[in-house]
Residue, then its C-alpha position, 0 to 999 in steps of 0.5 A: x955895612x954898619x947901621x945906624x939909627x939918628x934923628x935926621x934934622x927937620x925939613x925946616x931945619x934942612x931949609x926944604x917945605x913940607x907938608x904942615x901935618x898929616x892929616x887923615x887916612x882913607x879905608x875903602x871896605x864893602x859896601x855893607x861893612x861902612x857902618x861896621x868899620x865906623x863904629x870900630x874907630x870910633x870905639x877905638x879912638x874915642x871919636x865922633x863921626x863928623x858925617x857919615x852916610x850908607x856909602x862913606x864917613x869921617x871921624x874926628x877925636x880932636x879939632x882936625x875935620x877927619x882923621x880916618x874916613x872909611x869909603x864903601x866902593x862896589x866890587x871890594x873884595x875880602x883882605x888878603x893877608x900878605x899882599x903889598x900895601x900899608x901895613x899899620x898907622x900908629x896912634x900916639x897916647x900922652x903917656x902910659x896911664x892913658x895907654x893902658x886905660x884905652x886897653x882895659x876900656x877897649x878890652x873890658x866894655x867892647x872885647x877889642x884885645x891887642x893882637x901883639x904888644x912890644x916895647x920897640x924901645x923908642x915906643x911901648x905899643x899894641x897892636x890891634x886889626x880892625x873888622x878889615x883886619x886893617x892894622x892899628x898901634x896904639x903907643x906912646x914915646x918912651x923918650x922925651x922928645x928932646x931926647x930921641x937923637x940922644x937915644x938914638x945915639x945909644x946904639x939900643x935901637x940898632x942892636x935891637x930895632x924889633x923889641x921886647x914883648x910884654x904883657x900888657x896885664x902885667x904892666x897895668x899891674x905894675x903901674x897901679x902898684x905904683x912903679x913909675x911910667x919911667x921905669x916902665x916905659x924902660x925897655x928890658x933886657x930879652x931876646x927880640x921876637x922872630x918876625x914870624x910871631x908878628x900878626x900877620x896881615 
């Protein structure tokens, strides 16, 4: 069976209701660690907590209410790696100037380091596990999004639908030296990582 990777029309265009947004996520964690988890998306995302008591919060970066809430319930356990479940939700930044300055702030005022950064090719993203090695991206489109069944259409992604690892120092490096976001939001050529070298989680 051929791959093939499109842009499928919208369930508007399909003539379907959907929902309007997606709105928020829910992280239960122990009891003790909601101060802990709060602070790390808040940190992270640059938000406020919109409320936040011993046992639950929410916290916004934008006019949405709450965007992540972190619940603490008795008789949570630890993570355990490699277990069904949600594997990461990803964050999308305007463009690659705002990226990489969300990366030195993260790493240089609070030593919060991507665990893994790859150019999927539709997106340049780092990833990053929080206290509860919960699993974040931060990313931006390296298309335009009038441009993504074009894209899609290429045969790129379906060649390669992993990536090409990059190292993030480098290309802060470039972009202040002035190479534009175009050329490097391009993916290069290179051989995609094994699956093993994902962080795990």
């Amino acid at each position: 069976m051929s791959v093939v990777a499109r842009m499928p029309k919208t369930a508007k265009e399909r003539g379907r209701i959907a929902p309007k947004k997606l709105a928020h996520f829910v992280l239960r964690t122990k009891m003790d660690r909601v101060p802990l988890i709060l602070d790390w998306y808040k940190r992270v995302l640059e938000g406020e907590a919109m409320m936040e008591t011993p046992m639950i919060g929410f916290v916004t970066y934008d006019n949405e209410h709450h965007r992540v809430a972190v619940l603490g319930l008795p008789g949570v356990t630890d993570h355990v790696d490699m277990t069904c479940g949600l594997h990461h939700v990803a964050f999308t930044y305007t463009n690659l100037k705002d990226l990489l300055h969300t990366y030195d702030r993260l790493k240089n005022e609070h030593d919060i380091k991507p665990q893994f950064c790859i150019n999927h090719g539709p997106t340049t993203s780092m990833y990053y596990f929080d206290p509860d090695k919960n699993q974040i991206e931060l990313q931006v489109d390296n298309v335009p999004e009038e441009k993504f069944a074009e894209y899609f259409a290429n045969g790129e992604f379906t060649q390669n639908p992993i990536g090409i690892k990059f190292d993030p120092e480098v290309l802060n490096a470039r972009l202040r030296a002035g190479e534009s976001e175009e050329v490097l939001l391009k993916r290069p050529n290179g051989v995609p990582p094994d699956l093993t070298e994902f962080p795990i989680n």
